[in-house]
C-alpha positions in Angstrom: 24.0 80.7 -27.6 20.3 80.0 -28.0 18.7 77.6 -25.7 17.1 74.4 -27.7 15.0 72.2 -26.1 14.5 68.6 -28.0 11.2 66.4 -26.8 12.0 63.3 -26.6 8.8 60.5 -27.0 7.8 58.3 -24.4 8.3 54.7 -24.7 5.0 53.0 -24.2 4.8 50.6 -21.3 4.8 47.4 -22.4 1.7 45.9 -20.5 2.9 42.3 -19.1 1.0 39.4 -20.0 -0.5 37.4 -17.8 0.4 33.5 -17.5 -2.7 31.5 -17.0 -3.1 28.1 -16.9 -6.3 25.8 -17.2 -7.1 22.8 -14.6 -9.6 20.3 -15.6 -10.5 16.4 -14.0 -13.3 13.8 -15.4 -14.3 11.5 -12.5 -16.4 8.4 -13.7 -17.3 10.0 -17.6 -19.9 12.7 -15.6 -19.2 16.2 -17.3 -22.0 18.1 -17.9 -20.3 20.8 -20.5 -17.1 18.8 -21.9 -17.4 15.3 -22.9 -14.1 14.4 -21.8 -10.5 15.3 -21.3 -9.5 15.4 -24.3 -12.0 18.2 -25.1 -11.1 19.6 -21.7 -8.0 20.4 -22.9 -8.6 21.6 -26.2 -11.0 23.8 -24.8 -9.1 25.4 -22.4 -6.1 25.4 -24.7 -8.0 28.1 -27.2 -9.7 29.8 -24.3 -6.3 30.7 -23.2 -4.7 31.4 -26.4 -7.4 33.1 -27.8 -7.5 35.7 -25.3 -4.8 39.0 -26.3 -3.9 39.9 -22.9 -2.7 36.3 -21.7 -0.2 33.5 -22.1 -0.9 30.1 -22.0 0.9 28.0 -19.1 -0.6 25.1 -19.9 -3.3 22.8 -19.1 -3.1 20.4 -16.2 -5.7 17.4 -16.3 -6.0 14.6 -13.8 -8.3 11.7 -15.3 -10.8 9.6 -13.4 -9.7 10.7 -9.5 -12.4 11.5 -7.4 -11.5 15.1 -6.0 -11.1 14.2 -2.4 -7.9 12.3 -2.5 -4.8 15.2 -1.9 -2.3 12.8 -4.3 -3.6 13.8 -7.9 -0.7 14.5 -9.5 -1.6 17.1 -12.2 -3.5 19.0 -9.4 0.0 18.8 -7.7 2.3 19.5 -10.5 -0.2 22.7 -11.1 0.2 23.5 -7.5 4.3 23.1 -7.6 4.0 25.8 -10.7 2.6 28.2 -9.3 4.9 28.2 -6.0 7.7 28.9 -8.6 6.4 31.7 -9.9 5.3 30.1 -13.3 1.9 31.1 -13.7 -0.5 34.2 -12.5 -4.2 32.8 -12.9 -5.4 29.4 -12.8 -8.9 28.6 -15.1 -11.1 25.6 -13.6 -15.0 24.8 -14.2 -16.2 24.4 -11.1 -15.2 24.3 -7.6 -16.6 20.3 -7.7 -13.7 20.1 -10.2 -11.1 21.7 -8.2 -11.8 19.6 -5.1 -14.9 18.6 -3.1 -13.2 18.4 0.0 -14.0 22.0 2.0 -10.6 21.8 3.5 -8.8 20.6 0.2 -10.2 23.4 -1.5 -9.6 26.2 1.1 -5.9 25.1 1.4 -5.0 25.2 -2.0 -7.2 28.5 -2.9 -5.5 30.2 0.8 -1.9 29.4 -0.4 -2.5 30.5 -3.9 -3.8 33.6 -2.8 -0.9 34.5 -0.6 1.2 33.4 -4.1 -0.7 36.3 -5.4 -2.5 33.5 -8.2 -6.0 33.9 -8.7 -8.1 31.2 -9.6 -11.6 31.8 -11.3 -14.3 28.9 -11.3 -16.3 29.3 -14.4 -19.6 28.0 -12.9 -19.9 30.2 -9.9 -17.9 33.2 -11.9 -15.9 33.7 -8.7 -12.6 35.7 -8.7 -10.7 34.5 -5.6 -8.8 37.2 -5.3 -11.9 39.6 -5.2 -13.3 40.7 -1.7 -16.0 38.1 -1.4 -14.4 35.3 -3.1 -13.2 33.0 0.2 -16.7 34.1 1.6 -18.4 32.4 -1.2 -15.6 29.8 -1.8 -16.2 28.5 2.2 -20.3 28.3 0.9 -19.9 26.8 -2.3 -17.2 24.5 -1.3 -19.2 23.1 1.4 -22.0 22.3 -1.0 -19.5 20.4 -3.3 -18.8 18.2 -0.1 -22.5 17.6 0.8 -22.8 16.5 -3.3 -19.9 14.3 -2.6 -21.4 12.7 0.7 -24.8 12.4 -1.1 -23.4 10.9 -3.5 -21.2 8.2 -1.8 -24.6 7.8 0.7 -26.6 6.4 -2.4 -23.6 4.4 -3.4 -23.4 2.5 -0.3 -27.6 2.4 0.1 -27.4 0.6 -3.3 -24.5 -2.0 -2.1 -26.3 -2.8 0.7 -29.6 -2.9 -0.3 -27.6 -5.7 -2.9 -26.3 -7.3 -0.1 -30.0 -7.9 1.9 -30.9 -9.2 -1.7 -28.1 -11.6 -1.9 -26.3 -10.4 -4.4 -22.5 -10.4 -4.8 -21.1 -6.6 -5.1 -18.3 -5.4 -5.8 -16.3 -9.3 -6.7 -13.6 -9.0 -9.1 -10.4 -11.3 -8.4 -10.3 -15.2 -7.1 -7.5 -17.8 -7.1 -9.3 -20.3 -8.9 -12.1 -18.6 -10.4 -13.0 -16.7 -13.5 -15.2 -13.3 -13.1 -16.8 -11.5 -15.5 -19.6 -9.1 -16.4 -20.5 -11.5 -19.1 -19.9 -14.9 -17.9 -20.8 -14.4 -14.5 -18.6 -16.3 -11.6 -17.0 -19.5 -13.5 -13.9 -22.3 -12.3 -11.0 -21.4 -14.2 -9.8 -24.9 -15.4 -6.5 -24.2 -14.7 -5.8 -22.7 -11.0 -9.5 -24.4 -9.8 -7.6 -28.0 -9.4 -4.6 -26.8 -7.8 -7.1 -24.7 -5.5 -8.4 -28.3 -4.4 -5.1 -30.1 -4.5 -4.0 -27.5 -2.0 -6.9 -27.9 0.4 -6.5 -32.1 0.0 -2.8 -31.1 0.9 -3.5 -29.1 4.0 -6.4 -31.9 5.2 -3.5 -34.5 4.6 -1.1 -32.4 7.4 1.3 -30.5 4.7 2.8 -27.2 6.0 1.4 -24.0 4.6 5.0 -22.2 4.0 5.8 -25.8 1.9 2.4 -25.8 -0.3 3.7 -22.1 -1.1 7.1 -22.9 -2.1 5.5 -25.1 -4.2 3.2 -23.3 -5.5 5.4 -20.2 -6.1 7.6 -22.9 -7.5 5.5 -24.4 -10.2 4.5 -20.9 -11.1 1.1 -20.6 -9.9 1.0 -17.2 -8.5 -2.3 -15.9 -7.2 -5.3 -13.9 -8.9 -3.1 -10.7 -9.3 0.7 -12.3 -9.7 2.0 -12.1 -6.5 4.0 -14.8 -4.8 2.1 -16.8 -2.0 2.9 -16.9 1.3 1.6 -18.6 4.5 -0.1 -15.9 5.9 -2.0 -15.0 2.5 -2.6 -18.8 2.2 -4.4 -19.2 5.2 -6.4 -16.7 4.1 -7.2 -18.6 1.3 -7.8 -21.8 2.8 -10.3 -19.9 5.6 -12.7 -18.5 2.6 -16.4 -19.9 2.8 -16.5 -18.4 -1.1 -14.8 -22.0 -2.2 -17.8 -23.5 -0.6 -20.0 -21.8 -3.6 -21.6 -19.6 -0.8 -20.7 -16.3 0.2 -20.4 -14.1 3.0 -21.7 -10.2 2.5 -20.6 -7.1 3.7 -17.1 -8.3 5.6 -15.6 -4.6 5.0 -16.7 -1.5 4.5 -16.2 2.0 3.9 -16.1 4.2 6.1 -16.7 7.5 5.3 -16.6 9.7 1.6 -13.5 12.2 2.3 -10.7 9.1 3.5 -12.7 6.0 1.9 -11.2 3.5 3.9 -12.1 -0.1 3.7 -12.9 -1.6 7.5 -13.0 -5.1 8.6 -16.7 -5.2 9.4 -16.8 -6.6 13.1 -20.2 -5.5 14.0 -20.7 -1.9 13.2 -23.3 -3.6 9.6 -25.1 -6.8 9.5 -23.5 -9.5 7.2 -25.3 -12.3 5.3 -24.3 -15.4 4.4 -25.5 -16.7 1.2 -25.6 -20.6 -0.2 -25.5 -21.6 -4.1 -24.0 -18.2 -5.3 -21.7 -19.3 -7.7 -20.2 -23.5 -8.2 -18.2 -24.8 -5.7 -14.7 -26.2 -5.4 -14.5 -27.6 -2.1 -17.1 -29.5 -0.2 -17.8 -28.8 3.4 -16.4 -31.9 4.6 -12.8 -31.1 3.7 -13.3 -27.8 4.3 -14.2 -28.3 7.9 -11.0 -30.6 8.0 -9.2 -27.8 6.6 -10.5 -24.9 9.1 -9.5 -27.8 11.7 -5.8 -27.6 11.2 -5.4 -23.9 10.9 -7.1 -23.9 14.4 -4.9 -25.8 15.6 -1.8 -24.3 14.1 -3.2 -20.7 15.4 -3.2 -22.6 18.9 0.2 -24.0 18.5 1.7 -20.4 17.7 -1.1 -18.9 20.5 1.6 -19.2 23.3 4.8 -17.9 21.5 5.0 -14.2 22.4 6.1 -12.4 19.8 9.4 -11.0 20.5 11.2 -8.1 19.8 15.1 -6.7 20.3 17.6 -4.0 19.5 18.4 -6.0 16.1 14.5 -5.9 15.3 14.2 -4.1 11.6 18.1 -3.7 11.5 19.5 -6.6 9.9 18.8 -6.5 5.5 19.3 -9.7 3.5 21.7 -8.4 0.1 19.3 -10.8 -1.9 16.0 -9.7 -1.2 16.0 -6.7 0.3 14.0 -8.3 3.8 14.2 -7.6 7.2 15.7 -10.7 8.3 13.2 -12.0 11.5 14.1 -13.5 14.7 12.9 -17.2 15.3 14.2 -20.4 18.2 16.2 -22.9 17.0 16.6 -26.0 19.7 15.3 -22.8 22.1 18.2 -20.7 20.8 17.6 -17.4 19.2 18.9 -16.2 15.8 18.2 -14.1 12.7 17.2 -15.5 9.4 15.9 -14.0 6.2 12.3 -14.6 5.9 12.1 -15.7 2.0 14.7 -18.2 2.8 11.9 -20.0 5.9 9.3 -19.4 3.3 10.8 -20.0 -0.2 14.1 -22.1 0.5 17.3 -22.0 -1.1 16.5 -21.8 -4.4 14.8 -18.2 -3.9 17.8 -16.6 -0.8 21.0 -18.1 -0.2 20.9 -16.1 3.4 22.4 -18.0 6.6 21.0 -18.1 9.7 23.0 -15.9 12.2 22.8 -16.8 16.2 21.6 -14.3 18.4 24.8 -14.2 20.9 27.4 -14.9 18.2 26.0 -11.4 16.5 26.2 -9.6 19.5 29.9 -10.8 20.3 30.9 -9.8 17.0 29.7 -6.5 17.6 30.7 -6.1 20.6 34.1 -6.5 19.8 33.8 -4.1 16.5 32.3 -1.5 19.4 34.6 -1.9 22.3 32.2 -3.6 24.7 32.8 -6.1 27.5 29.1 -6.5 28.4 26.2 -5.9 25.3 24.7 -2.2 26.0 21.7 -2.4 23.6 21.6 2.1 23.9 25.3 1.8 22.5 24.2 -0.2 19.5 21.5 1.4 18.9 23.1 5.3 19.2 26.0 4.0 16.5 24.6 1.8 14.2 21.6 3.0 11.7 21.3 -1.0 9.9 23.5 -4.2 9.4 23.6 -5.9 6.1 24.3 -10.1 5.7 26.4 -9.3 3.1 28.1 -12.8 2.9 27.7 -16.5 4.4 29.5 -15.4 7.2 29.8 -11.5 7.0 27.5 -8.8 8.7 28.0 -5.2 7.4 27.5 -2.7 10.0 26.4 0.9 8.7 27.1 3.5 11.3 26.1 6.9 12.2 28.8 8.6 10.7 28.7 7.0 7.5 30.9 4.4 7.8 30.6 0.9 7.0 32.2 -1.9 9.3 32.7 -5.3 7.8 32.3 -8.1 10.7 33.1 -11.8 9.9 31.2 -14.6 12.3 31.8 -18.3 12.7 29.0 -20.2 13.4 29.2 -23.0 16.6 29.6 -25.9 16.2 27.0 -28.8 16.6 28.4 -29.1 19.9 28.6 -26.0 21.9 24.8 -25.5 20.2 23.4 -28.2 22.4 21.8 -27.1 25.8 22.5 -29.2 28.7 19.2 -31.1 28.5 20.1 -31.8 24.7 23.2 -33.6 26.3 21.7 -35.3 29.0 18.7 -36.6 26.3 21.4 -38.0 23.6 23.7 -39.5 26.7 20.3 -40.9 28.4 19.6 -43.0 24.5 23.4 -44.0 24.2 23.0 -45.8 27.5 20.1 -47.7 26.5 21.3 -48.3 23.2 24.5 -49.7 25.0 22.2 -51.8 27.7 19.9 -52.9 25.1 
């Protein structure tokens, strides 16, 4: 039989496409080529699609950030991508758009790399994945930085020179007062009288946790909603701004890349400005004011701040708090903190005594003397579940339900306590 030999074609390779992806940020409305994101977008969206040999993955836009902060979240959703394999080239305009942190933008352009994603900046026409591309990345990216420290220098020049000037910078929220680009600094009709109500309170002896009960109970929450609390009012009441003058420059920033704000305590000059803006407060029940929160800060100088094993462990079921410890006729306990600040009406929590807590536990742990390293090595937090329940939440998982009595009047008294009331029967008996 004849031999017969039958050529069979070739199948063509099919050439893969390559998944590319766009990333694109406006900081401030300053884009030299697209006008905003939504162009941005659209932009990139046909530049992708438009081109035969790729496939569009998408385009991932982060709006007004300022390219030094590492929590954009399109920037990390893009990054997230590409570690699962979703995407082969990433598309931005310029390395000032990717990041203008050095570090920031070596990280991200490293890992990528070793993902085997390229990313190509427009501007520069730089191929990270060419020879020369983290050469000119470490150059180019340390130019974006020096733009973004030049450009937070003249920021803060222009603030300051404002400041020397007297001018109020960078003002936006007051209890009591109404700001605007328009109308300037105003008294807002409503929350200005109960600003000087509370100050006339405060002069007249009133605790600050009551005026905020009150406050919070009326409704009158501060500048941005939140509930007051003693702490936040003293801050209030200690504010020269009610005055209608102003102190400059008490924080700044300290540098471009972490923009922290810093309690200025010497590092800049401040300046204290009269007849800014109208007053709500005169000085002379002002100065009464500053009075009593001197001497309250003196009365609590003394009381050292106290911690334990049951510091951070115990959870009110109403709130969510950490209850706090606090002295009670010199006798420690643990109460919920809304329930000192707020009352009843906000946290039905009961205040639980420092040694009845530990006997209870001690007897749910098989202990004749309290071992705080035992606790601590069993128990991960404790819940006030109930008036007269504690919830213990152990290290294994499991949940230990503890009920407490509280003493009576009583046993709470210290022997002093006794010999006081017994010393004032005897005269009341005699007299």
């Amino acid at each position: 039989m004849e031999k017969q030999i039958q050529r069979i074609a070739a199948k063509p390779k099919l050439e893969k496409r390559m998944r590319v992806a766009a990333y694109a940020r406006v900081s401030s409305g300053k884009d030299a080529m697209l006008h905003s994101l939504v162009d941005q977008v659209g932009y990139y969206s046909d530049l992708i699609q438009g081109h035969p040999g790729w496939e569009f993955a998408g385009v991932y836009a982060d709006e007004a950030m300022t390219g030094t902060k590492e929590d954009r979240p399109e920037f990390q959703r893009l990054l997230e991508d590409c570690r699962n394999g979703c995407i082969d080239m990433v598309i931005t305009k310029a390395i000032s758009r990717f990041a203008r942190n050095t570090v920031t933008v070596l990280e991200s352009v490293r890992e990528l790399k070793a993902l085997g994603v390229d990313v190509y900046f427009e501007d520069q026409r730089i191929h990270t994945m060419s020879a020369d591309g983290e050469l000119m990345l470490t150059i180019l990216g340390s130019y974006a930085q020096e733009e973004s420290r030049s450009a937070s220098d003249n920021q803060k020049w222009r603030i300051r020179k404002a400041y020397e000037r007297g001018e109020i910078m960078c003002w936006r929220h007051m209890f009591g007062y109404r700001i605007s680009k328009q109308d300037g600094i105003e008294i807002d009709p409503v929350d200005g009288p109960i600003v000087q109500e509370v100050f006339a309170r405060v002069a007249g002896g009133e605790s600050l946790n009551s005026i905020a009960r009150w406050l919070n109970r009326t409704g009158h929450f501060g500048a941005l909603g939140g509930k007051w609390q003693g702490p936040r009012l003293r801050e209030m009441l200690s504010n020269e701004k009610y005055l209608g003058n102003a102190l400059l420059q008490k924080t700044f920033v300290n540098n471009h890349l972490e923009k922290k704000k810093l309690l200025n305590t010497g590092e800049l000059p401040k300046y204290y400005v009269t007849e800014t803006h109208p007053a709500l407060i005169d000085q002379e029940t002002f100065d009464i004011v500053q009075q009593r929160l001197a001497a309250i800060a003196e009365s609590h100088a003394g009381k050292s701040r106290q911690t334990s094993e049951f510091t951070g462990m115990i959870r009110c079921p109403n709130c969510g708090r950490n209850f706090r410890r606090t002295l009670k006729n010199g006798s420690p306990g643990w109460i919920c903190p809304t329930y000192c600040t707020e009352g009843k009406a906000y946290c039905q929590s009961k205040r639980i005594p420092d040694d009845t807590l530990k006997a209870v536990i001690m007897a749910a742990l098989g202990l004749d003397t309290w071992l705080p390293d035992v606790f601590l090595n069993q128990v991960t937090y404790m819940v006030a579940s109930g008036p007269n329940t504690v919830e213990l939440h152990m290290m294994d998982g499991s949940v230990r339900s503890l009920d407490w009595k509280g003493r009576s009047r009583r046993d709470s008294w210290t022997p002093e306590m006794k010999a006081e009331a017994a010393e004032h029967a005897r005269r009341r008996h005699h007299g």
